[in-house]
C-alpha positions as a Python dict, from the first residue, in 0.01 Angstrom:
ca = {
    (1, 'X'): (0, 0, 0),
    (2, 'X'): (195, -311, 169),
    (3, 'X'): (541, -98, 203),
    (4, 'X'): (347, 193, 376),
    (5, 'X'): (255, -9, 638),
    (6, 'X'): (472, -302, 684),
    (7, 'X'): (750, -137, 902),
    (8, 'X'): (794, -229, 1218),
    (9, 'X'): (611, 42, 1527),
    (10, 'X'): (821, 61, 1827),
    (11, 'X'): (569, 75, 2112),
    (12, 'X'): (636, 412, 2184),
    (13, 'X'): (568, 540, 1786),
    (14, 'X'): (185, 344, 1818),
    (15, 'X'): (-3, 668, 1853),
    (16, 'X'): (124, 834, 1569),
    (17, 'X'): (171, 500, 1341),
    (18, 'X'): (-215, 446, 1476),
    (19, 'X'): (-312, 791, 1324),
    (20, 'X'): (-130, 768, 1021),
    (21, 'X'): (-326, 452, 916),
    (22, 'X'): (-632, 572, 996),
    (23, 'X'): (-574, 924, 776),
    (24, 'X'): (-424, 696, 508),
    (25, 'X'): (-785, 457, 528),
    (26, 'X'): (-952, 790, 480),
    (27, 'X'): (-786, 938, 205),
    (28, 'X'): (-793, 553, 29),
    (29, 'X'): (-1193, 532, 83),
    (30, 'X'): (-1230, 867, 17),
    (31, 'X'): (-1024, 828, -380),
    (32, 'X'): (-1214, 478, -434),
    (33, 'X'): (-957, 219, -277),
    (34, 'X'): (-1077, 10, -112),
    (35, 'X'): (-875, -251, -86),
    (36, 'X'): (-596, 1, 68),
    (37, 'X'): (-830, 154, 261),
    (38, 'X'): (-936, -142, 434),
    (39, 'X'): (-562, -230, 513),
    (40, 'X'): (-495, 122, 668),
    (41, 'X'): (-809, 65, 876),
    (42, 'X'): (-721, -305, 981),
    (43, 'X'): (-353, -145, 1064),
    (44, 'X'): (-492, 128, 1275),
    (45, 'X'): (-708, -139, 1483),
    (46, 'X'): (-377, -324, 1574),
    (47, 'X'): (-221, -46, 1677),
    (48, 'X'): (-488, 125, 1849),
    (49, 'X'): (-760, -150, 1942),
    (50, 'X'): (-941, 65, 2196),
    (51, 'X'): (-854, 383, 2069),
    (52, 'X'): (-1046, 700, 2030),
    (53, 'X'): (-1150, 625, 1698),
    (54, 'X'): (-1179, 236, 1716),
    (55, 'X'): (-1554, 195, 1671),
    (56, 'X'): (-1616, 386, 1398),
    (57, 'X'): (-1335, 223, 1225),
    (58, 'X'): (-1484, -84, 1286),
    (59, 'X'): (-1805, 83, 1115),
    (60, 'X'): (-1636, 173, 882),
    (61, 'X'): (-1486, -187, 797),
    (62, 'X'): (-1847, -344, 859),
    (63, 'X'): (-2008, -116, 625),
    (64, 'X'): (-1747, -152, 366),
    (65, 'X'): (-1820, -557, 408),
    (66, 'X'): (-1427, -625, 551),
    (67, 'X'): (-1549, -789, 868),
}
């Protein structure tokens, strides 16, 4: 899961690197990883702390006992 998510965003890419976690933390929760699905989620908080979907990523998180 690491090298999916390790490279390095320009500023300009956060949008799309910010969605790309968050469909990743879906697909991961949605197959039974957890573990990866909680990194995609943490990743897509970084990247997008206020975005759109934000709070129910942090829901999400909170309800699968990450934060």
């Amino acid at each position: 899961m690491a090298r999916y998510l390790a490279w390095s965003v320009p500023r300009w890419r956060w949008l799309v690197a910010g969605s790309l976690a968050l469909l990743l933390g879906a697909v991961y929760q949605s197959s039974g990883r957890k573990d990866d699905a909680v990194e995609a989620y943490k990743r897509y908080l970084e990247l997008a702390p206020e975005g759109k979907f934000s709070r129910d990523v942090r829901g999400k998180l909170k309800g699968m006992g990450a934060i």
